[in-house]
N, C-alpha and C positions, 0 to 999 in steps of 0.2 A: 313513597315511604314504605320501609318496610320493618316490622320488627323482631329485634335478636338475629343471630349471626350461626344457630342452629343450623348441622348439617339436615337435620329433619324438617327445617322449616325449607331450607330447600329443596328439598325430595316432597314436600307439599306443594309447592309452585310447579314443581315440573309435572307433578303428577295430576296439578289443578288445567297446566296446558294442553294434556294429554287430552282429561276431558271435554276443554271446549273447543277442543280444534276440531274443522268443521268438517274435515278429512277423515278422522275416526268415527263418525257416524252413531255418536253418541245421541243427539239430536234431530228431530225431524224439520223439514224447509220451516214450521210452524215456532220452531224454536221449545221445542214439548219436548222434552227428555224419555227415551224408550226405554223399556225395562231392561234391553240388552241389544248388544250392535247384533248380535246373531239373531236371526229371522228365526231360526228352526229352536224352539225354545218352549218346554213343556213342564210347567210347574205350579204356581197359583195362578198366573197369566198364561195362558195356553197360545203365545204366539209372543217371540219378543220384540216384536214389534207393537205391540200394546204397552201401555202405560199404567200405572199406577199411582194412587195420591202418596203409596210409599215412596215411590222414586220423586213426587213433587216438595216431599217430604226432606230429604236428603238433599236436594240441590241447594231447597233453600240454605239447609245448614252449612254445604260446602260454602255460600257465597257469604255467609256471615262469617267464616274462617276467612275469605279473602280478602274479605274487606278488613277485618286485623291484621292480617298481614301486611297489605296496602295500603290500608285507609280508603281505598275506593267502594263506596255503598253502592253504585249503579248497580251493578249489577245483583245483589240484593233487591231493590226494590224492583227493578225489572224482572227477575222470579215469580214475585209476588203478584204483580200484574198479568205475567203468562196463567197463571194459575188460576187466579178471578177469571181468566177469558177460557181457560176450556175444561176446568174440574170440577170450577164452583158452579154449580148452576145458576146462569142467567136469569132476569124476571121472563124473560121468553121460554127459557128452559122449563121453567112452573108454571105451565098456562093457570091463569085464573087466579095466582100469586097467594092459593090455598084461602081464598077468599071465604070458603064456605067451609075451612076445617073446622068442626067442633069441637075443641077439646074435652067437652064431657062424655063424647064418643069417638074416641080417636082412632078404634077401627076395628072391624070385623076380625073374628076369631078364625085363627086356620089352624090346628096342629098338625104339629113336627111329624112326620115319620120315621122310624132308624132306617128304612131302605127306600130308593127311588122307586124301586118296582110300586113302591105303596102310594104311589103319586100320580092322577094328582088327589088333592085333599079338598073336602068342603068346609067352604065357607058358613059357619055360626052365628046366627044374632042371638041365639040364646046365653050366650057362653060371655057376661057384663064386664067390659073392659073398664079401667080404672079411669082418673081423672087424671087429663095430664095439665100438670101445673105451670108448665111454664110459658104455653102459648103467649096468655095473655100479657106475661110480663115482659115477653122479648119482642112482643107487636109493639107494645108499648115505648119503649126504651128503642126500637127501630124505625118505632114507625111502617112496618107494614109483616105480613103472617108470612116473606119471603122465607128459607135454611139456608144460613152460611156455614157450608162444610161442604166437602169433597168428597165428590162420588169414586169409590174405589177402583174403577176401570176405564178405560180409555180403548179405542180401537185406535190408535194413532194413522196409519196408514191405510184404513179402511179398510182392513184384508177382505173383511167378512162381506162389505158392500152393504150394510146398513143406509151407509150416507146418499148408497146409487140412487141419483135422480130425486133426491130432498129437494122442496120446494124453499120456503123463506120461511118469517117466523111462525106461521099454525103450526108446523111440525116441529115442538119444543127447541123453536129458536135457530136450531144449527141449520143453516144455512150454504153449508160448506159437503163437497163430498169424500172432505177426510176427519177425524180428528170427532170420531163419532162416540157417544155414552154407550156403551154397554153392560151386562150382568151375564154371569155364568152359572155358580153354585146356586141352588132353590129349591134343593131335594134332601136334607136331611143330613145326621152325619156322616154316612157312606160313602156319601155321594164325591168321589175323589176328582180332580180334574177331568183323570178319564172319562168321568161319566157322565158329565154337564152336554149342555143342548145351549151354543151363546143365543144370547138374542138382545136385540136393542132395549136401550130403558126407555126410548120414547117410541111406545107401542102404535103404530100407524094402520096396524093390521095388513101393511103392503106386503111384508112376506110371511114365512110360518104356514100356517094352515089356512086355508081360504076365505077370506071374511074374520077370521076369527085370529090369526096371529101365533102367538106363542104361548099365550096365556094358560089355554086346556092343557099342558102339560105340568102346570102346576098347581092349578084351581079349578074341579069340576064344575060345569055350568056355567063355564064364561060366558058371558056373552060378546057381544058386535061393540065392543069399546076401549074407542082408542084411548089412550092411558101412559101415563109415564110415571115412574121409579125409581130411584135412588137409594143408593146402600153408602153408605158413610164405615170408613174403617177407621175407629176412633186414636190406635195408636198412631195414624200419621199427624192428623191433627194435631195432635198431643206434640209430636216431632217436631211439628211448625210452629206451637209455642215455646219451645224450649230453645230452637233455634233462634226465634225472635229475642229471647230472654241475653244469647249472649251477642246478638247484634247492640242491643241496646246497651250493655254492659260495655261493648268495646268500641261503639260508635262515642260513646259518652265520654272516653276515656281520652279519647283524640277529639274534644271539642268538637265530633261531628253528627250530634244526638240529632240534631232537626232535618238532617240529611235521608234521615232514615221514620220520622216521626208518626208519618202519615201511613206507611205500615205498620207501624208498633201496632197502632190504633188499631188497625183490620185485624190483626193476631189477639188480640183482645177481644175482640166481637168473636171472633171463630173459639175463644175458649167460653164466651158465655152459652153459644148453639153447645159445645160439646157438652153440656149438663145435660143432654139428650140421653148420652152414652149411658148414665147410670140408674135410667127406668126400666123395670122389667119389660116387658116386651109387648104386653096387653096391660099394665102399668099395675100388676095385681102386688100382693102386695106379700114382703117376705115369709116364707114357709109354706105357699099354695103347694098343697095334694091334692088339687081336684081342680078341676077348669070354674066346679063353682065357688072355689075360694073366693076369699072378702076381694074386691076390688079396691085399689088406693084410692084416697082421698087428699088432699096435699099435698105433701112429699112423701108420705107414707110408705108408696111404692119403690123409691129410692134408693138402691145398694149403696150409692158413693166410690162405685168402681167402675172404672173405665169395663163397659161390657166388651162384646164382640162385635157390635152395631148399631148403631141407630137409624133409620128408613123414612122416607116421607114419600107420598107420589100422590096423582089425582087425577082425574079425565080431562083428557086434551079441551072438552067444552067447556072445564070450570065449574062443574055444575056438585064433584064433591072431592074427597080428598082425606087420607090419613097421616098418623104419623105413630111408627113404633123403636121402641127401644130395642132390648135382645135381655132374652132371658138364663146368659151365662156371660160367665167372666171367666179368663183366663190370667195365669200369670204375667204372662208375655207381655200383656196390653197392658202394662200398668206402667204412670208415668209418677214417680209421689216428685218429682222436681215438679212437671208441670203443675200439680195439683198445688204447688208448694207457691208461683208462682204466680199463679192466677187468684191465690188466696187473700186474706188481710195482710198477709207477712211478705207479701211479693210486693215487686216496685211498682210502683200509684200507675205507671203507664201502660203497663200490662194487665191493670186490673179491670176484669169487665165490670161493665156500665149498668147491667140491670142489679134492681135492688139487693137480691138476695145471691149473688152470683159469689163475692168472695166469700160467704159464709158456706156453702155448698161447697165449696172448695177448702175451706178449713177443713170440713166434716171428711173430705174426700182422701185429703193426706193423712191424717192419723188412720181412716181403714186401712186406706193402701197400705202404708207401712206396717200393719196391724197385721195384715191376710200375708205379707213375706214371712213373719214373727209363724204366722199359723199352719204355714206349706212348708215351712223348712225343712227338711231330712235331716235323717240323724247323723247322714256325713256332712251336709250342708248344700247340697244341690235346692230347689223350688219345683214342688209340686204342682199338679195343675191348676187348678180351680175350685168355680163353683155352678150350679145353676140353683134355681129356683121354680125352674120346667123341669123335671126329669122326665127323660124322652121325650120334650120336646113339646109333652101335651099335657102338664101338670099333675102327673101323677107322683103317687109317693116313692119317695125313695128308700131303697132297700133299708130294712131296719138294719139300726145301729150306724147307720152315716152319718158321720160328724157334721157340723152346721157353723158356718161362718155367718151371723148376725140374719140366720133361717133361712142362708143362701146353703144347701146339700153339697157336699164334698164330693170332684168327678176329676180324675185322673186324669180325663183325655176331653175335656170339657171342647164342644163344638163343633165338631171333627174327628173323624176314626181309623180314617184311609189315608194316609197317614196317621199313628194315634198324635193327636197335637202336640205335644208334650214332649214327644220323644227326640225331637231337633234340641241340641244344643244351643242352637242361636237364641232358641227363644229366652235362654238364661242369661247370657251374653247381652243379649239387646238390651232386657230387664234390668239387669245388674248396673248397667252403664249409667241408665238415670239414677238409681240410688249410687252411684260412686259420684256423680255431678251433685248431687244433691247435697251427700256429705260432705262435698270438697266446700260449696256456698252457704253451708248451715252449722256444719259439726255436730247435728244430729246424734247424740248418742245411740237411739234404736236404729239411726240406721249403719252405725258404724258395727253395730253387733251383728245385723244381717252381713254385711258382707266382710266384717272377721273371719265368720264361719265358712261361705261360702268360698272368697279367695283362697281360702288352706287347701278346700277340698277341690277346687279345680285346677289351683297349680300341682296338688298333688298325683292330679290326672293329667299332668300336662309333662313331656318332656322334649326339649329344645336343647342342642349345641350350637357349634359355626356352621354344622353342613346340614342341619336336619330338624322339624321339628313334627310335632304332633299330641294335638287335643282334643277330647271327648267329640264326636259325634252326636250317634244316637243313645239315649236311654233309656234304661226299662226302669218301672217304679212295682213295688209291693207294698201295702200296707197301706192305712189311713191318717188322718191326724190325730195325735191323743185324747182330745176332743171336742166338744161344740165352745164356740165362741161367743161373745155379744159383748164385749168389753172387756177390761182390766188385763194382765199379759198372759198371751197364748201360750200354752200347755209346751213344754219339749217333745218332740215327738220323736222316741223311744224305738217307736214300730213303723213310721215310714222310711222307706230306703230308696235309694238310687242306686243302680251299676252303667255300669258303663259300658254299650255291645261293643263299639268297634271306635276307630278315632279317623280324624281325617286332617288335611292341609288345607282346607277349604280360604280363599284368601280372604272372603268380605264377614266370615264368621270368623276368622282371625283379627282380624279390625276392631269389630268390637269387644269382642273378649280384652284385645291391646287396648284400649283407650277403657275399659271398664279398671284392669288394671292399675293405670297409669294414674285414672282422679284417685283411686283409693290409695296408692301408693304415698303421693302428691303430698294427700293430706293429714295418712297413719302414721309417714314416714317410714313404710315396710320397705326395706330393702328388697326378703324376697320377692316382693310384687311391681317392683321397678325393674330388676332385672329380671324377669321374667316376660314382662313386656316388653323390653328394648330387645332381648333376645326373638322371642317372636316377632318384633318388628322388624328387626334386621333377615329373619328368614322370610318374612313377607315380600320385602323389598328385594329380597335376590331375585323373586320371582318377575321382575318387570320385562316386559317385552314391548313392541311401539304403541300400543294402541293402551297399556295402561300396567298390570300387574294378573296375572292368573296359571292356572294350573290347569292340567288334565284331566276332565270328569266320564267315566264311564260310566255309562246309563242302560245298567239291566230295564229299568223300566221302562223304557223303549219300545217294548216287546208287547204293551197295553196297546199301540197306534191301534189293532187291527183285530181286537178283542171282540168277540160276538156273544151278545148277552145270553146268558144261561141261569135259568131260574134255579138251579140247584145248585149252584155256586154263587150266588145273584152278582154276580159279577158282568163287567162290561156296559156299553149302552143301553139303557132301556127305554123305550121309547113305549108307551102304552099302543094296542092292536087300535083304538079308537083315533089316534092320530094320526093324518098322514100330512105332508104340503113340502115345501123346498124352503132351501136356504135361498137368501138371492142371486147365487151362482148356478141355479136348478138345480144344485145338488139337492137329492130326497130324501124325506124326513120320515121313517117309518120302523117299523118293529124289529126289521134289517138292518138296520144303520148301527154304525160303529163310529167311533171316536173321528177315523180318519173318513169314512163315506160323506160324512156332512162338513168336511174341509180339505177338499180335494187340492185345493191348490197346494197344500204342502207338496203334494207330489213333485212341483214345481221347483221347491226351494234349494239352494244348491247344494245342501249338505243333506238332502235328502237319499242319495244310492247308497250312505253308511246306513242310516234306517231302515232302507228297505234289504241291504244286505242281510244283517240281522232278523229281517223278519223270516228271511227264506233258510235261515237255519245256520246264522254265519256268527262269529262273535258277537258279546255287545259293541256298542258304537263308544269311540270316546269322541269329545267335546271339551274345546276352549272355550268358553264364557266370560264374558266381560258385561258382569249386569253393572247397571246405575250404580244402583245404593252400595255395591259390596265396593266398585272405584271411588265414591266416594268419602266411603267410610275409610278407605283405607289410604287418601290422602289426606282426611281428620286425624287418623290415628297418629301419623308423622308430625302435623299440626299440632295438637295435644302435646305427644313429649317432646317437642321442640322448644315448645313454650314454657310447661312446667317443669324442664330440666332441661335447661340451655344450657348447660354445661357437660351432657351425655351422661 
């Protein structure tokens, strides 16, 4: 079965072929989808052969697109099952199944540094962390203190050798010597890829420093304990209910809702755990200037926005355990479809099961859509964010910072190396869920957010038969007009966007195309149909066998071999107090650089263009074929095939 006679629904199948053919090496023997068939691959994943819950995030969605297509759900539900087995952690993956977390102290105070050099930091009992509210309601309603969410990294191939020589379950479950949990960023917002030290989340103390592991480089006074960790990156999640949202939609639609049912279900529990995402981070409570602000009580401490994390971890014996939110939000991460979904206004089967979960999510989509209202620019691009840590260790923020319901106005909110913000995608990505959102609701505020915003990105955007090209990076000046706490956000007069340079990039073209296409769908804007069909069709020139991309030149490159310099504080830095190896005996010490503690790249085949470069030779270009940009970009054909079968 397949539906409509769309040239674009076909240029979706072939391009949905591309991806699962086992020849393109889109997937590993495990059947785990890699962030990129290219090994040599240096970006939030420092290796593309590592995975992410974004790329678990996207597949799901491709296979809810092909099961409309087809009507076939297997492979949907088979997604969803890959996932539960190697992103969600296992009851083995949580030894002791957080048995002893107390939620009236859900965990020791660390703060942020702005530079790694400033690392590691100590740990606080003085410094009262808040009450976190929902333990009790989600043991209850599950039956046990287990987190259903998706730990953000994956080592798929074992590059790093975490897995080498794992026993059975004592050592958080994996049992396997591929397909291992790992963490990289843990040092502040500086701290750029280049600068991270990976290490496992299930801390065995067998590699790192002797006895002691990995841990001293991010917490003084570790001790001898072995220990595991998890970092949740709450926009995949969010991904994976909204994909859910239109499996259910179009499995329903073809009499095949119960084919797919028994996932609905699990998408609905993963959006009850994501209420994680919108506690501060020590659960203190909005407007702390001081570590000794009020601690929450309730909900108290509650944004209602999708932050940048939520964490859980405990000692491999069982014996304790915490669990934190993140104390910023960014634009990027906001989902007001999921929030929309998961709410009283969503369908009964997507709704989660504990008591207070669609109400929290009512609360959740009017912010969201509140904080786009409140970040807009006065051409219509979206601002950063917010925190409610400034610097990461609750100090106050510079007077006159505007305040989004006492969460501090931050431009580059989370990250600085890169400034966060300054990626196009993340508008792109953002935007898409409020154009699905609009297209399912007719939302009036959210058709005014992206009134504004389509004008001014098509007005940055130009596209013929031979050529196209859209905003990049951006710089921002100004603030919001000013503080918020309800009723509608101020115009902002004196925040601006430009635009440094533009690019062809295909898997940010994708979204951009299908961000177009639902608002088009449902404004009826001419301009913003054909502008995405134009940019689709230059997408689509670009295919080659292995799926659709371009040629990326990578000045950045030149970081591989960077030696830290305290007067630039750039490069690796590794505190003089630390030494020990990775498990390859590469050495771990004050010398080390990005590439010393992962030699094997040396190995990799597109590695003599890097190292050409390094010895004083052009940058390197690179073909890229990541996950999520091939999948979005056989959505995007998806999309207007469907809502404009007639071209």
């Amino acid at each position: 079965m397949t539906t409509g006679s769309s040239p674009y629904t076909a240029e979706f199948l072939a391009q949905y072929a591309k991806i699962k053919d086992p020849a393109n090496g889109y997937f590993s023997p495990e059947g785990v989808p890699y962030h990129s068939i290219e090994t040599l691959m240096v970006e939030a994943p420092d290796h593309g052969h590592e995975t992410t819950s974004e790329a678990y995030s996207f597949w799901l969605w491709l296979e809810a697109q092909y099961g409309r297509a087809t009507g076939n759900w297997t492979p949907f539900n088979n997604a969803w099952v890959n996932m539960e087995t190697y992103i969600i952690p296992t009851s083995a993956g949580q030894p002791g199944g957080q048995s002893t977390y107390n939620p009236s102290d859900p965990a020791d105070y660390a703060p942020e540094r702005p530079q790694p050099s400033q690392y590691p930091v100590s740990l606080s009992t003085s410094v009262i962390a808040g009450q976190d509210p929902l333990s009790a309601e989600l043991a209850s309603t599950y039956g046990n203190k287990l987190i259903y969410g998706m730990h953000w990294l994956l080592d798929v191939d074992d590059v790093y050798g975490f897995g080498t020589g794992r026993a059975t379950t004592p050592e958080c479950g994996d049992n396997t010597k591929r397909v291992t949990y790992i963490n990289t960023y843990q040092r502040g917002p500086q701290e750029s890829v280049w600068e991270t030290v990976p290490h496992p989340s299930c801390e065995t103390l067998r590699y790192g420093q002797s006895g002691y592991g990995y841990p001293p480089l991010f917490i003084s006074g570790s001790g001898q304990t072995a220990q595991w960790r998890y970092t949740n990156a709450p926009d995949a999640d969010a991904r994976a209910v909204q994909a859910a949202y239109w499996a259910l939609q179009w499995a329903t639609a073809q009499g095949r809702q119960s084919q797919i049912s028994s996932t609905i279900t699990k998408a609905a529990k993963m959006g009850d755990y994501l209420r994680y995402a919108m506690y501060d981070k020590y659960f203190k409570n909005p407007g702390c200037t001081s570590p000794t602000c009020a601690a929450g009580s309730g909900k108290s401490s509650s944004s209602y926005m999708l932050t940048w994390y939520y964490a859980w971890g405990g000692d491999n014996a069982g014996s304790w355990a915490w669990r934190i939110g993140s104390s910023h939000w960014h634009q990027g991460y906001q989902n007001p479809f999921a929030a929309w979904i998961l709410s009283s206004a969503g369908p009964a089967a997507l709704r989660p099961q504990s008591p207070t979960a669609a109400t929290d999510w009512n609360t959740s989509l009017t912010r969201q859509l509140d904080s786009y209202l409140w970040l807009q620019s006065a051409e219509g691009a979206i601002a950063g964010g917010a925190t409610n840590s400034w610097n990461g260790a609750y100090e106050a923020p510079p007077s006159g910072t505007p305040t989004f319901y006492g969460w501090a106005y931050d431009w580059q909110p989370v990250f600085h190396d890169p400034p966060s913000n300054r990626w196009f995608g993340f508008q792109a990505w953002s935007l898409e869920r409020v154009a699905e959102y609009y297209w399912v609701t007719g939302d009036a505020k959210a058709k005014t957010i992206l009134d504004k915003w389509v004008a001014w990105a098509i007005g940055q955007t130009t596209c013929s038969a031979t050529s196209y090209a859209f905003p990049s990076d951006l710089n921002w000046t100004g603030q919001p007009a000013a503080s918020f706490s309800g009723g509608t956000p101020a115009a902002n007069t004196n925040l601006h966007v430009t635009v440094a340079n533009t690019t062809q990039d295909v898997g940010v073209a994708a979204a951009y195309i299908r961000t177009l296409t639902w608002y088009a769908a449902k404004a009826n804007n001419t301009s913003a149909k054909n502008t995405a069909k134009c940019l689709l069709d230059g997408v689509l020139s670009k295919k080659d066998a292995q799926g659709v991309s371009v040629a990326e030149t990578r000045e950045d490159y030149n970081r591989f071999d960077d030696v830290w310099s305290s007067s630039s504080q750039a490069g690796l830095y590794v505190p003089s107090s630390f030494t020990g190896t990775m498990p390859n005996g590469d050495p771990i010490s004050s010398s080390s650089t990005f590439l010393s503690i992962r030699s094997f790249l040396r190995s990799d085949p597109q590695w003599s263009k890097v190292q050409a470069y390094l010895n004083g030779g052009a940058a390197p270009t690179f073909t890229y074929h990541r996950f999520w940009a091939q999948a979005d970009i056989a959505m995007a054909a998806a999309d207007y095939g469907n809502l404009f079968p007639s071209g």
